[in-house]
C-alpha positions in Angstrom: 130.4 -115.0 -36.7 132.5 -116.3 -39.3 131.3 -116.5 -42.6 133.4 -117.7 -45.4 131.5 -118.2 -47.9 130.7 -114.8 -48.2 132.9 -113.4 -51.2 133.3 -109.8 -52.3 135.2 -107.8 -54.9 137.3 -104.6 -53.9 138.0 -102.5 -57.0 141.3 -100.2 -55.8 144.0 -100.6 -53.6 144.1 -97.3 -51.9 143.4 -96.1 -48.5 139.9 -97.2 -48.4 140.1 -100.2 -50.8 142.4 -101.6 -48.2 141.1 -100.6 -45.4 137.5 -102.2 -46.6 139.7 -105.6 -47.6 141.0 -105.7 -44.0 137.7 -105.2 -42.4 136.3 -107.9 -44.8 139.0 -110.2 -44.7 139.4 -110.5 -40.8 136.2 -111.4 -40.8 136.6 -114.7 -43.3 135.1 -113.4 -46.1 137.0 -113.8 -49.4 138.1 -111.1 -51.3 139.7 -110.2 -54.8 141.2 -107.0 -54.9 141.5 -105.4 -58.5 144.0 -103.0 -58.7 145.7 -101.7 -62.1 149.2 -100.7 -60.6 152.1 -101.5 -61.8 150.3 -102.5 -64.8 149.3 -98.9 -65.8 149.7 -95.9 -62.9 147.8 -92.9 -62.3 150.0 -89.4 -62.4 150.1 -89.2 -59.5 151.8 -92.7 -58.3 154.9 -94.0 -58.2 155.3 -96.8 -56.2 153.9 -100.7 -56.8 152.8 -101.8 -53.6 149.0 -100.8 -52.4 147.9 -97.9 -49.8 150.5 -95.4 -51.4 151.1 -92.1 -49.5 151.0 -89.7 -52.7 151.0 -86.1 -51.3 152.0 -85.1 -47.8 153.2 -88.0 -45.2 151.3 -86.5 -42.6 147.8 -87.7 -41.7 147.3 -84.4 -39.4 147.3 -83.9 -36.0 146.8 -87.2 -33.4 145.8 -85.0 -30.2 142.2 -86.1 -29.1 141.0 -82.3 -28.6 141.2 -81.8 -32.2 138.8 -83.7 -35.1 141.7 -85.3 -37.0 142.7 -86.9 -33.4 138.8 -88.0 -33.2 138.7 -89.3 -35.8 141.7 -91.6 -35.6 141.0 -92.4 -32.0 137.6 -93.5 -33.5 138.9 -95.6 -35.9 141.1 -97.1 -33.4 138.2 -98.4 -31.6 136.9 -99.6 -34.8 140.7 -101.7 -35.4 141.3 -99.4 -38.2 144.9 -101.1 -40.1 145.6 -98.2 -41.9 146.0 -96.4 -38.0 147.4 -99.4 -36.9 150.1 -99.5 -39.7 151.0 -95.5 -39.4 151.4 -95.8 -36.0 154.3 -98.7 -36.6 155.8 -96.8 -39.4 155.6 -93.2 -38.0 158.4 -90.6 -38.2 159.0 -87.3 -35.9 156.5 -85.1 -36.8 155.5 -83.1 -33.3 151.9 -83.8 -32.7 151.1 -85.0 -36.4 150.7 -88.6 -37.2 153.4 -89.0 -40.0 155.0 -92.0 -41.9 157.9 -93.8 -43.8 155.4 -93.5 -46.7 157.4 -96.5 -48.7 157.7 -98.7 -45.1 153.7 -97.5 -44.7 153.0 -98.9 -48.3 155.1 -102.2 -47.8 153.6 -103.3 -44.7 149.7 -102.9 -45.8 150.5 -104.6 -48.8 152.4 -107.6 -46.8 149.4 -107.7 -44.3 146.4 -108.2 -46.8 149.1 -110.9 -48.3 149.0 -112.4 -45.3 145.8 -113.4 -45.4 144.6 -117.0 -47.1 141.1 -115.6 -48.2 142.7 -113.0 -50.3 143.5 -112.6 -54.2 144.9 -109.5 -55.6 144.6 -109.3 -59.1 146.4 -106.9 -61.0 144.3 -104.9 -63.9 142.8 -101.9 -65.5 139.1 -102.2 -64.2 136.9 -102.0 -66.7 133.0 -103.1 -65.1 131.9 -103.3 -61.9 130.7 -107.0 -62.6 129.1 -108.4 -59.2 127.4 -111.5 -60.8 130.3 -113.8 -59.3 130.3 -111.9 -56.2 128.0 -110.7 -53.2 129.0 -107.1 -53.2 131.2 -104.9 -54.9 133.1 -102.1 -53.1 134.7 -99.3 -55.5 137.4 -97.1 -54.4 138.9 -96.1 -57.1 139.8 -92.8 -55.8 140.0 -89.2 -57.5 142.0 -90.2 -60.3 139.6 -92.7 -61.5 141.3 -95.0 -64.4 138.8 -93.4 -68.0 138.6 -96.8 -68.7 136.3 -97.2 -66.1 134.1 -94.4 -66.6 131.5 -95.6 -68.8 130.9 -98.5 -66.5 130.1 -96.2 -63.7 127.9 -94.0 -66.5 126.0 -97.2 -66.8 125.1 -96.7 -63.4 124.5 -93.1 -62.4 123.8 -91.8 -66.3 125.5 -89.6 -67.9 125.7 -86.3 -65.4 126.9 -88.1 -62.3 130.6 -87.2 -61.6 132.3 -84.1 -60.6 135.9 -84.0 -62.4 137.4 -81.4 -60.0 137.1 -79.9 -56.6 136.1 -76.2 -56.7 135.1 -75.5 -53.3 134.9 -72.0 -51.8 136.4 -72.3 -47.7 134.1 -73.1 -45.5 134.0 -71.7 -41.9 131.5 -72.5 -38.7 128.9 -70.3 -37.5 130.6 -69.9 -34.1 132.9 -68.0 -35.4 131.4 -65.2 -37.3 131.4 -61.8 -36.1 127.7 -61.1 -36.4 128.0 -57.2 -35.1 129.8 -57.2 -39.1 127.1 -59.1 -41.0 123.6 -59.2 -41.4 120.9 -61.3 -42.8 119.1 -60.4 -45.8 117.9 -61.4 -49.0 118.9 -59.0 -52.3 115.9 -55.9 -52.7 114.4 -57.6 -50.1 113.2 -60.9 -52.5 112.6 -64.3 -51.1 114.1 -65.7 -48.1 116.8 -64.1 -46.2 119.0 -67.1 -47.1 122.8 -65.8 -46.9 124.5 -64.3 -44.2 126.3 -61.1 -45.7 129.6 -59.8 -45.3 129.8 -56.0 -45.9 133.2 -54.0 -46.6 133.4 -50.4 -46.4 135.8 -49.2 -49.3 138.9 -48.6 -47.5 138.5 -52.3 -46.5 138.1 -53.5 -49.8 141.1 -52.0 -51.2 142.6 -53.3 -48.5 141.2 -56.8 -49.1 142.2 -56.5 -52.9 145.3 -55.6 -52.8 146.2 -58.5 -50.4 144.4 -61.2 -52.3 146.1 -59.7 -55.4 149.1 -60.4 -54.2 148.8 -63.7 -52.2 150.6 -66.9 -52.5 149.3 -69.3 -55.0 149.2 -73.5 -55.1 151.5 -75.1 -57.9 149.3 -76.9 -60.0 150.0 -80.2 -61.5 150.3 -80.6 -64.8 147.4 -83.4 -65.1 145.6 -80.9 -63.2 145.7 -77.4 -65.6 143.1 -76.7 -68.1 139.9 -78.2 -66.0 138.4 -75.0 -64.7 137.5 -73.4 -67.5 133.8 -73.1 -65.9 135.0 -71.5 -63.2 137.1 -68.7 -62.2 139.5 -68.5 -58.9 138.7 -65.6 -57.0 142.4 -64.2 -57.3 142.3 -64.6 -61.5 139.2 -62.7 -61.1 140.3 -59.8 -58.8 143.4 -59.8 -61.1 141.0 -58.5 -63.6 140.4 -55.4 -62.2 140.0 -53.5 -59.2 136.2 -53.4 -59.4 136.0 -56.6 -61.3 134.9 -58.8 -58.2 132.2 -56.1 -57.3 130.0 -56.7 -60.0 130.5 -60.7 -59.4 130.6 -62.5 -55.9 131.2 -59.3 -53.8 128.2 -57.5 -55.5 126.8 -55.2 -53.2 123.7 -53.8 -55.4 120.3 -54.5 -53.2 122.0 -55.5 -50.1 121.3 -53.0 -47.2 122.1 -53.3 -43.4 119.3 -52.7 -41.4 121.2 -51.6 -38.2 123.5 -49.0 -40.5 122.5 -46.0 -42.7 125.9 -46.3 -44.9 125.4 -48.5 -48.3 128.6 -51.4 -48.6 130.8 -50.9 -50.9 131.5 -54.5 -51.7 129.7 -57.7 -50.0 130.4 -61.2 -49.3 127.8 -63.5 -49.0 127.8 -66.5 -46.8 125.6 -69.6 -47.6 124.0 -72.3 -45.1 126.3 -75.6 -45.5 124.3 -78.3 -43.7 120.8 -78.6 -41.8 122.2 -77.7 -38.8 123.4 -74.2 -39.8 126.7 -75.0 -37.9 129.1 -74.1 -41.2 128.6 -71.7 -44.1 130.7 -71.3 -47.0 131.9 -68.3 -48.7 130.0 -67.7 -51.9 132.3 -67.6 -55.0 135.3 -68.2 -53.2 137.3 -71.0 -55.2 140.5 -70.6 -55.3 144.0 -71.3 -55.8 145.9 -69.7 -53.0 147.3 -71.4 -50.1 146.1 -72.7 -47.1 147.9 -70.0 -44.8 147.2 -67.2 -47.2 143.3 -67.8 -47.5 143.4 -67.7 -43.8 145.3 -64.2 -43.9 143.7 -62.9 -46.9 139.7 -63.7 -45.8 140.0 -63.1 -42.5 140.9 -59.1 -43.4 137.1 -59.3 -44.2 135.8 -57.9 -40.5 132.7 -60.3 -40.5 135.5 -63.1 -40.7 138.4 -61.6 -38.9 138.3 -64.3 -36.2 136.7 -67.2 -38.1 137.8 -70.8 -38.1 138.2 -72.2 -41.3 137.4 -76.1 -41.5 137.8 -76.6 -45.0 140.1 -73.8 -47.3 139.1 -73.5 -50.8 140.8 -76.3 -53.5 140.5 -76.3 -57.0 142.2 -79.4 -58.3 141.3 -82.7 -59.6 139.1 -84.9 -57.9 136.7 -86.9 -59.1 133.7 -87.9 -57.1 130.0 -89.0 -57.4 126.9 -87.0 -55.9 126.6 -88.9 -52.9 123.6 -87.8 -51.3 121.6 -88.3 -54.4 123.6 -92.1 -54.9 124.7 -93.6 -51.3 123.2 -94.2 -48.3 124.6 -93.5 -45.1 126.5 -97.4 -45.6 127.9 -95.7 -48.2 125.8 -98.3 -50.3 124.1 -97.9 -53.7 120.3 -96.5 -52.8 119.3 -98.6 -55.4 121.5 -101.6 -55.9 122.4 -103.2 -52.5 125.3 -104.9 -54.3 127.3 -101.9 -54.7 129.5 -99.9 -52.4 131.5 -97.1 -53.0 134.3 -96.0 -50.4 137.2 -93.6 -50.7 137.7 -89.4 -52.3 135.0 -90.7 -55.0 132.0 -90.5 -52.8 133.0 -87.0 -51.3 135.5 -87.4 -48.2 137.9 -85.3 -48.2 142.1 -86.8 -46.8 143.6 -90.1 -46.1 141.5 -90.7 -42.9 138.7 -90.0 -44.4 139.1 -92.4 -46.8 140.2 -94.6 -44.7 137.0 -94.1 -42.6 134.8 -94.9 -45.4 136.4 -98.1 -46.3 136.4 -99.1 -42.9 132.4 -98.3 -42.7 131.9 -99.6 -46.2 133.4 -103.1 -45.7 132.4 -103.8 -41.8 128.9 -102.5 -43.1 128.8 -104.6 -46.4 129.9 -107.8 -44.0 127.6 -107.3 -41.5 124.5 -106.8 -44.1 125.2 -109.8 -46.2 125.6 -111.6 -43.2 122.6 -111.4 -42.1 123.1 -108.6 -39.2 121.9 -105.4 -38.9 124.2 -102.3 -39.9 125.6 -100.4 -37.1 124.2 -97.0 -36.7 127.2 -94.6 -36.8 124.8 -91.4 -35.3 126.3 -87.5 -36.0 127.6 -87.1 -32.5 130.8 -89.2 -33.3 133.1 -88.2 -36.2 132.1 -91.0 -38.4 129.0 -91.1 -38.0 129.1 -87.3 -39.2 130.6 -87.9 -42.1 128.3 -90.9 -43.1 126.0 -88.3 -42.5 127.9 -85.6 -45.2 127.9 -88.1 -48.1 124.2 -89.5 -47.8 122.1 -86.3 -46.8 121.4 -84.2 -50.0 121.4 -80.7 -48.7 121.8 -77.8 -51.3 125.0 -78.6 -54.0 127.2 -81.4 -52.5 130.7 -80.9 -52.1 133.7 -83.2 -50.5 134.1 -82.9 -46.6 137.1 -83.5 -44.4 136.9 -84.0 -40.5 135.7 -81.2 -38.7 133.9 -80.3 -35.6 131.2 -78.3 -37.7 129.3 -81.0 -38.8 128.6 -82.5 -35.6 125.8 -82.8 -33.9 126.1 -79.2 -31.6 126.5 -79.6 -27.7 123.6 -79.6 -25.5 125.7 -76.8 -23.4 127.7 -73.7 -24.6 131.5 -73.4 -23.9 133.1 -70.5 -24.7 136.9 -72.0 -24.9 137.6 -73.3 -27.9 139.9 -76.1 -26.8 137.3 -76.8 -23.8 134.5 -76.9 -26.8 136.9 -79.1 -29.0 137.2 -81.7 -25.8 133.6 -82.1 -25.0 132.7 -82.8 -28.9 136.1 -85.4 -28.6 134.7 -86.6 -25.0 131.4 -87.5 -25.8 132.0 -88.8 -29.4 134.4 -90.8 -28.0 132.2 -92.4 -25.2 129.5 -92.9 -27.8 131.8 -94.9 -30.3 132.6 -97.2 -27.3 129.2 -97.8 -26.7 128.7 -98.5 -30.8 131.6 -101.3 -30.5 131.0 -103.1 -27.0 127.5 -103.8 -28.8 129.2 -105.2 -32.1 
């Protein structure tokens, strides 16, 4: 069905702000695209054209066993451009999906341009006006312009966004060594809610002295000075030797059944989603690097052969509350006229984003056309993540593509690449079923 007179507005020309306009546009609806670049950048941009590649060129692995490779073979069922365009613009990069990040930019750009139905207007947003539109979409991504904060105040109120990431790493319950932890609440109080990581002292000098020492991230400069609330876990253990043993390693009230020895320090590990598939490491934000959080934590025995699916971040990126906000359309609960897509709803890479402008426009058509949204359900990638941003579950915080948050298999395989293939396998079959009935 072709439906022109359908308009919508696209605030932001990023990953998902483009990938929503293609959606929308292929489909004959008109769109105006507000973007405020080159008029005013954001400090992290450089280039003019829409869809810019700002960090690494790599979109992560393509190989279907893996859940970046899902994902994108997902999304290529669902005509994703922004797959469509890496994949004529890719570089060597093994099995990654990498880009010429300025060709990448220049040929989005040139497509949407393309297209008769739409107008790219080039401004600082200001409102989130809808009156002469349909539907709104806002991807305005983690560097949202200040100039439109107070519009987005005006509809979340005043405690809404998050102005930086500080997520502890996050690791799936697979993988935990549960002959070295043990459930239990502190003196025994309330429910046995966190999983707990005990150290003996030998293996906690250990543990400092490598975290002590570990590799840190570079900062940006538009991102120092924003974490005064909240400490990384190597500034703290820089404070002393004891210093994180009377914070998150406390071990004071926490007792192993099974051992007669007390701990001398104690991680605790806290439930991530319903399904118990993923727990996060209690206190844990920091600034260290991807490799060394792997190294570092995993000297912790409970975690000595734990997959990590998200490492700890602490930069800036804002986002909204999405559970408490979106639906799984990523829609506004309670203004149908609103979408938001991209980082500021809670995904976490530029797939992700992608993803949600993909959802977010074919969604927003298919509703103000008169059709039913298309149930994405938590055994495929996307539908996962739709799943993440709408389903308020303890204190939200951003998600990338992982197998964790799927729905688990109705069988247990022990190899981890077999495990990865059957999640890929069946996610896969059930997306194809999703778009033969669109």
């Amino acid at each position: 069905m072709v439906v022109k007179q359908v308009k919508a507005k696209i605030i932001g020309g990023g990953f998902a702000g483009c990938e929503a306009a293609y959606q929308l546009l292929k489909r004959g609806v008109s769109v105006t695209m507000v973007e405020m670049k080159p008029i005013k950048k954001s400090p992290a941009h450089n280039l003019d054209t829409l869809c810019e590649v700002v960090c690494s060129n790599s979109f992560k692995s393509d190989d279907f066993g893996t859940s970046s490779g899902l994902l994108k073979a997902e999304m290529r069922l669902l005509d994703s451009l922004v797959i469509s365009v890496a994949e004529q613009t890719r570089v060597p990069a093994g099995n990654a999906l990498a880009v010429d990040r300025y060709e990448f930019s220049s040929l989005i750009t040139q497509k949407l341009q393309e297209f008769d139905n739409f107008t790219l207007v080039n401004e600082v947003a200001t409102t989130l006006d809808a009156d002469d539109f349909d539907f709104v979409i806002v991807a305005t991504g983690p560097l949202t312009d200040d100039a439109l904060i107070p519009a987005f105040q005006n509809v979340f109120g005043k405690e809404f966004l998050h102005f930086f990431d500080a997520v502890a790493p996050i690791v799936t319950a697979d993988t935990i060594d549960y002959d070295s932890a043990f459930v239990a609440s502190r003196y025994g109080k309330g429910e046995a809610d966190y999983l707990n990581c005990p150290m003996n002292k030998e293996e906690y000098l250990a543990f400092y002295n490598a975290l002590v020492s570990a590799e840190t991230v570079q900062l940006k400069d538009f991102e120092n000075n924003v974490f005064e609330g909240c400490m990384p876990i190597e500034v703290m253990a820089k404070r002393g030797e004891n210093t994180m043993r009377f914070g998150p390693l406390k071990p004071v009230g926490l007792r192993d059944p099974r051992k007669d020895e007390k701990p001398y320090a104690v991680l605790q590990l806290r439930m991530e989603n319903e399904q118990g598939t993923l727990y996060n490491l209690v206190g844990f934000q920091t600034n260290l690097k991807f490799g060394e959080q792997k190294r570092v934590f995993s000297m912790i025995p409970a975690l000595a052969n734990a997959e990590f699916v998200r490492y700890g971040v602490m930069h800036r990126n804002t986002y909204i509350n999405a559970p408490k906000f979106l639906n799984k359309y990523f829609q506004l609960k309670n203004n149908n006229k609103l979408f938001f897509a991209g980082q500021i709803t809670g995904v976490e890479g530029y797939m992700e984003s992608a993803m949600s402008g993909l959802v977010a426009g074919l969604q927003a058509y298919r509703i103000f056309s008169g059709q039913a949204p298309l149930e994405f359900t938590n055994d495929t990638m996307i539908g996962a993540l739709c799943q993440h941003i709408s389903t308020e579950f303890g204190e939200y915080s951003p998600m990338n593509s992982n197998f964790g948050i799927l729905q688990p298999l109705d069988v247990l395989i022990k190899d981890k690449s077999q495990r990865k293939l059957a999640y890929s396998q069946r996610a896969y079959a059930k997306m194809q079923s999703i778009v033969e009935g669109i």
